[in-house]
Every structure is written in structure tokens, then in C-alpha cells.
C-alpha positions as CSV (number, residue, x, y, z in Angstrom):
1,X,22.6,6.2,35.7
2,X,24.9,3.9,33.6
3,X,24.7,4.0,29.5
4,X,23.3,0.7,29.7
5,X,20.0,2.0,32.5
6,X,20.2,5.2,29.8
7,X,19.7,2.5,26.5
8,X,16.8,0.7,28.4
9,X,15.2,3.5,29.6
10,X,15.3,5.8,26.2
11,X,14.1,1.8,24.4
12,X,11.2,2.2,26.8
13,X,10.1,5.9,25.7
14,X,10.6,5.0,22.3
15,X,8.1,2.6,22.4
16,X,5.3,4.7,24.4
17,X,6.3,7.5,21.1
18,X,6.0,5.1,18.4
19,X,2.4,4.2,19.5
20,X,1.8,7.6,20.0
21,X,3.7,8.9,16.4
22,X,1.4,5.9,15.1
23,X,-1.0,7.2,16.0
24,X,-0.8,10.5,14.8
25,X,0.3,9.0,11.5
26,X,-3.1,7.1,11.0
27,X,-4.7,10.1,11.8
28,X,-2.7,12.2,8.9
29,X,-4.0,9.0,6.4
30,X,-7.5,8.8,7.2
31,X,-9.1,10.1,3.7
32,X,-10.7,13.7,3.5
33,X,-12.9,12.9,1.0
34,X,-11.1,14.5,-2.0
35,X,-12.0,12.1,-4.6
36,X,-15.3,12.6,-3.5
37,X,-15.4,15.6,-3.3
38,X,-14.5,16.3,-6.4
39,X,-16.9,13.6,-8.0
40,X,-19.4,16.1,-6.1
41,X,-18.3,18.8,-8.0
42,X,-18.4,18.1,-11.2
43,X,-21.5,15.5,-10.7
44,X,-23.9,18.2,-9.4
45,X,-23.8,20.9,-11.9
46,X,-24.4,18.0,-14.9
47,X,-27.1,17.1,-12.8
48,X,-28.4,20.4,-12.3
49,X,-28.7,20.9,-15.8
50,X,-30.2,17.9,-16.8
51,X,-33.2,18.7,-13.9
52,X,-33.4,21.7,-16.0
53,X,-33.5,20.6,-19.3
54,X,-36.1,17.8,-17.7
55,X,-38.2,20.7,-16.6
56,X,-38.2,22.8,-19.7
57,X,-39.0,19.6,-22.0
58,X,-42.0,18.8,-18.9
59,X,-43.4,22.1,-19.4
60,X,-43.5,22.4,-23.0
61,X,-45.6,19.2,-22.6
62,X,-47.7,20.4,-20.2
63,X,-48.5,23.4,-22.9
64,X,-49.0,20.8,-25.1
65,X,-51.4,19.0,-23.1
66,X,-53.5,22.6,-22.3
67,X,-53.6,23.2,-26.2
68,X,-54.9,19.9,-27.0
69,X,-57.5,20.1,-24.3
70,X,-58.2,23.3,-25.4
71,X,-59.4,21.8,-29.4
72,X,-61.0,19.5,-27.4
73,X,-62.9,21.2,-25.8
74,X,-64.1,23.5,-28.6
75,X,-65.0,19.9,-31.0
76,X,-67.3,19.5,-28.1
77,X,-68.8,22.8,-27.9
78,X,-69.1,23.1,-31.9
79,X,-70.5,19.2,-31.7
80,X,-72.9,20.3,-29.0
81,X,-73.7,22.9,-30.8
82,X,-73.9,21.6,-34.4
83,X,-76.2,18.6,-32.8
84,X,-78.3,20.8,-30.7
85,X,-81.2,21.2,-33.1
86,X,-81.1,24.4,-32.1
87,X,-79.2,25.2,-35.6
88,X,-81.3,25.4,-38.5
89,X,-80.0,27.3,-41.0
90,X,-77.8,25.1,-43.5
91,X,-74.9,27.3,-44.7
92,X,-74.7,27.6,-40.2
93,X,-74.7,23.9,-40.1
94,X,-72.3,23.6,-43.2
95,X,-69.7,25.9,-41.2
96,X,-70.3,24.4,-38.1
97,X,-69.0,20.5,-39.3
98,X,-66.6,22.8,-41.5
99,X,-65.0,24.0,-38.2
100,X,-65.1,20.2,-36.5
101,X,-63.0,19.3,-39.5
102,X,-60.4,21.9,-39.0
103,X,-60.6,21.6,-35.0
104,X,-60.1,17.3,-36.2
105,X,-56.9,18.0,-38.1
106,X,-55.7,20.6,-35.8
107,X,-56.5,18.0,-32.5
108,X,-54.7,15.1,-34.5
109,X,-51.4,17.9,-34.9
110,X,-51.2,18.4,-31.3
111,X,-51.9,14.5,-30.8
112,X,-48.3,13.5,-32.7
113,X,-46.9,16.8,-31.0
114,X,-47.9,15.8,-27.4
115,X,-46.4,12.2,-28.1
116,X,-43.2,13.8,-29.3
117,X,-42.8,16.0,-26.2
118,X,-44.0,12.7,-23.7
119,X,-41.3,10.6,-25.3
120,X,-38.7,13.3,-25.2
121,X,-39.4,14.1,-21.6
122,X,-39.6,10.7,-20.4
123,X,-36.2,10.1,-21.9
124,X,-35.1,13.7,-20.1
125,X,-36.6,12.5,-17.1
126,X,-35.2,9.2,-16.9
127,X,-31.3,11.3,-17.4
128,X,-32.3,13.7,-14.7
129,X,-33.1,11.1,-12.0
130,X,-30.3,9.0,-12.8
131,X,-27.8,11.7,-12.4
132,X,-29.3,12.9,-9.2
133,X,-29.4,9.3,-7.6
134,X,-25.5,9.3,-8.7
135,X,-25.3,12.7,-7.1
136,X,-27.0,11.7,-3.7
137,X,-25.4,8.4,-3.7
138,X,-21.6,10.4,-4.0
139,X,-23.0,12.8,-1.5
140,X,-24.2,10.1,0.8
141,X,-21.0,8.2,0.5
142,X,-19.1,11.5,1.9
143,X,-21.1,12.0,4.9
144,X,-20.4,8.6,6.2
145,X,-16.9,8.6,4.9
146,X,-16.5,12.4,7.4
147,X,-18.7,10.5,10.4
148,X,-16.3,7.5,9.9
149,X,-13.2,9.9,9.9
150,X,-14.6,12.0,12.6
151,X,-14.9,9.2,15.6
152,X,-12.3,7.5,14.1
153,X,-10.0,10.1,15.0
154,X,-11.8,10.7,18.1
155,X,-10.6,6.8,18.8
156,X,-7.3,7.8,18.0
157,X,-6.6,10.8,19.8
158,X,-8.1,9.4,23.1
159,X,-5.5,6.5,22.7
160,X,-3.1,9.1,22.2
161,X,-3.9,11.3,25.1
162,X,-4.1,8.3,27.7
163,X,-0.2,7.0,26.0
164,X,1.2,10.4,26.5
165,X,1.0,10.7,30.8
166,X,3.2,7.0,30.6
167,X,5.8,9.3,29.3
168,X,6.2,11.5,32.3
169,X,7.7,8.5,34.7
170,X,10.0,7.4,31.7
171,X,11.7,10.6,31.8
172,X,11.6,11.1,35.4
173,X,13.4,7.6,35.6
174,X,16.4,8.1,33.2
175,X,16.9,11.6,34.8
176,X,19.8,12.9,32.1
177,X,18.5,16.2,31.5
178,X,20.7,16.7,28.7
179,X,19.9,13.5,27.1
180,X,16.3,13.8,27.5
181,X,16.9,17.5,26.1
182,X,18.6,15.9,23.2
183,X,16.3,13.1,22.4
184,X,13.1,15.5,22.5
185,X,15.0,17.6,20.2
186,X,15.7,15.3,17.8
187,X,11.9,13.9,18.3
188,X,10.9,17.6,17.4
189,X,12.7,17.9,14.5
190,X,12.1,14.4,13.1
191,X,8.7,13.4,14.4
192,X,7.9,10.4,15.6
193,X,10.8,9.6,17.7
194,X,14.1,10.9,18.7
195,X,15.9,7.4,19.1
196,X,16.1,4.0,16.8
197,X,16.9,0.6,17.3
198,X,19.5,-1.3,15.1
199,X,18.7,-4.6,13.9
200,X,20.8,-8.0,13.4
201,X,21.7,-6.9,10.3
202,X,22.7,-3.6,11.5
203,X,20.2,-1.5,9.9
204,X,18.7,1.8,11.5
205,X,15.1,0.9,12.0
206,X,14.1,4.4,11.8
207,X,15.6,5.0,8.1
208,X,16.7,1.9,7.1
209,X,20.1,2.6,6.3
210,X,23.2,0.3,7.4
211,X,25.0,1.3,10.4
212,X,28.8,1.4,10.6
213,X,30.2,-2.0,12.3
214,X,32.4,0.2,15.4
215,X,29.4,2.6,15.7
216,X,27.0,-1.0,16.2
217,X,29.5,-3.1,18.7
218,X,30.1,0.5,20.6
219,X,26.6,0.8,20.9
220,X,26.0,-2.9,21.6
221,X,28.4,-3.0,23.8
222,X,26.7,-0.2,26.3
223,X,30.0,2.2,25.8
224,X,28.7,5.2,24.0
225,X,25.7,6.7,23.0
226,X,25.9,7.1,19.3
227,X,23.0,8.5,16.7
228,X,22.3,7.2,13.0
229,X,25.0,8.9,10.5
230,X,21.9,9.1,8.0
231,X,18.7,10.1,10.3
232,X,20.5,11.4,13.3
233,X,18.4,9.7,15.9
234,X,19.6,8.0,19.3
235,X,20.7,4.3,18.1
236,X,20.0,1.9,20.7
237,X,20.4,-2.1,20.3
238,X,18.1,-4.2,18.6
């Protein structure tokens, strides 16, 4: 095979490995959910502990509740009682409405009590849920971010796998062992690809950097096969 058959046929595996190094490249980018991640982290504890706090300020309410449902229930007793007819005596009567007073005053406590408790738990509440809807919607957001991830790089790795066979009749055709040997060493050891074209402007297109003019007409010119000073890789004309 002459350098020239060698330069077309290496240009034609280096384009069958840059889909595939492409590939694998968009593969290594997809996002793992870091930032999310650790959103979750420090979003879920806070919200843990404003359920709690929500729950302690609910059940103190609830106490209060039972305790002011408990006076009322004992005005209604003592009125039931005091009303009955049933009482004669006056000094009973007398400490009868005497205790419906006290029960009154007690009932009106627990009345501004229970308020206090309902307006701090509704504000507790309100914190709570708000955090855990943040928390769900993070949490939500990660599980279609990993679904997305996971068949796109399904996608990607079926492309890959039905590139790589066209690479088997690319090699058999330039048939230098030893350049084959070299270019899938340098592929190896560089990733990607083991060869690079040169533009007009005599740039590496693999690294960027500027080739040397003799090293670009030699190559050009089909008289050696050269590799970039800078990346090492198989030059090949633009």
C-alpha cells in the first residue's frame, strides 16, 4: 500500500473514531446530578426539622384544644347542675355559680391560649409544607434528570457499538500492521484518536497547535508519515 492509500485509509478510521470518541465524550458530560444532589442534602434535613417543629407546635394545640374542652365540659355539668332544681341549699348554689365563674375565666385563658398555638402552627405548617414541596420538587427533578441520563446513554452506546464493527474492514484494508499498531497506540494513550488532520492554515486539528511548514508539504505531499510535534498523533492532510 502506498503512503498516499495509507493517508486515506487511516483519514477514513479517524472518522469512524471521532464519532465513536464523541460519543463517549457526550456520555462523560451528561450531568450526575451533583448540584441536585446536594440541594437534596441539605434541603431535607431543614425540612425534616420544620415537619418536626410543625408537629410539636400541632400537638401542643391539640392539648390545648382537650383542656379547653375539658372546662367546657365541666361549665356544662356545674350549669346543669346549678339549673337542675335539684339544688336547694343557697351557700350550694352560691358555690356552684362561684365555680362557673372560675371555670369562665379559666375557659376565656385557654380561649387566647388556643388562638396563640392555632396561629403559631398554621405559620409552622405553612413552613413545613413549603419546604417539603421544595424537597419533592428537587427530588422529582433528579429522578427524571437519572431516567433522562440513563436512556440517553443507552442511545449513545448503541450508536457506539453499531460504529465500532465499520472499524474492522478499515484496518483489514490498510493492512500495515505496524502502522495500525502504532495508530491504536497512540489512540490508547490519547483517547479519541491516534491520527489528526492539518488544516489550511496548518494547524493540528487534534491540539490546535501550528505545524512546521516541511513537516506540512512532506505530509501533503504523500512522502512521509509524520505525527504532531505537540500531541504526537498521525498528521494527515486537511
Amino acid at each position: 500500500m502506498s503512503l498516499r492509500d495509507a493517508q486515506r485509509g487511516l483519514g477514513a478510521l479517524l472518522e469512524i473514531d471521532v464519532q465513536i470518541d464523541r460519543r463517549r465524550q457526550q456520555i462523560a458530560a451528561l450531568d450526575p446530578g451533583t448540584t441536585l444532589a446536594s440541594s437534596y442534602r441539605v434541603s431535607k434535613p431543614e425540612a425534616d426539622k420544620l415537619r418536626a417543629e410543625a408537629n410539636v407546635l400541632a400537638a401542643a394545640q391539640k392539648d390545648a384544644e382537650l383542656a379547653l374542652a375539658s372546662v367546657e365540659e365541666k361549665i356544662k355539668s356545674t350549669s346543669d347542675k346549678l339549673y337542675s332544681g335539684k339544688v336547694t341549699s343557697p351557700r350550694e348554689l352560691e358555690d356552684l355559680q362561684a365555680g362557673i365563674d372560675a371555670l369562665g375565666r379559666q375557659k376565656a385563658t385557654l380561649e387566647e391560649e388556643l388562638l396563640v398555638h392555632m396561629e403559631a402552627t398554621a405559620v409552622a405548617e405553612k413552613a413545613a409544607k413549603s419546604a417539603e414541596i421544595g424537597v419533592a420538587k428537587i427530588a422529582r427533578a433528579y429522578r427524571t434528570l437519572k431516567d433522562t441520563n440513563t436512556k440517553r446513554e443507552a442511545e449513545l452506546l448503541a450508536e457506539i457499538k453499531a460504529l465500532e464493527p465499520k472499524r474492522k474492514p478499515l484496518v483489514a484494508a490498510i493492512g500495515d500492521k505496524v502502522l495500525i499498531k502504532k495508530y491504536e497506540l497512540i489512540r490508547e494513550r490519547k483517547g479519541g484518536a491516534g491520527a489528526a488532520h492539518m488544516t489550511w492554515d496548518r494547524t493540528c486539528t487534534a491540539c490546535g497547535v501550528m505545524v512546521n511548514g516541511t513537516t506540512v508539504n512532506a505530509v501533503t505531499d504523500g512522502l512521509v508519515l509524520a505525527t504532531c510535534e505537540h500531541c504526537s498523533r498521525i498528521l494527515l492532510p486537511g
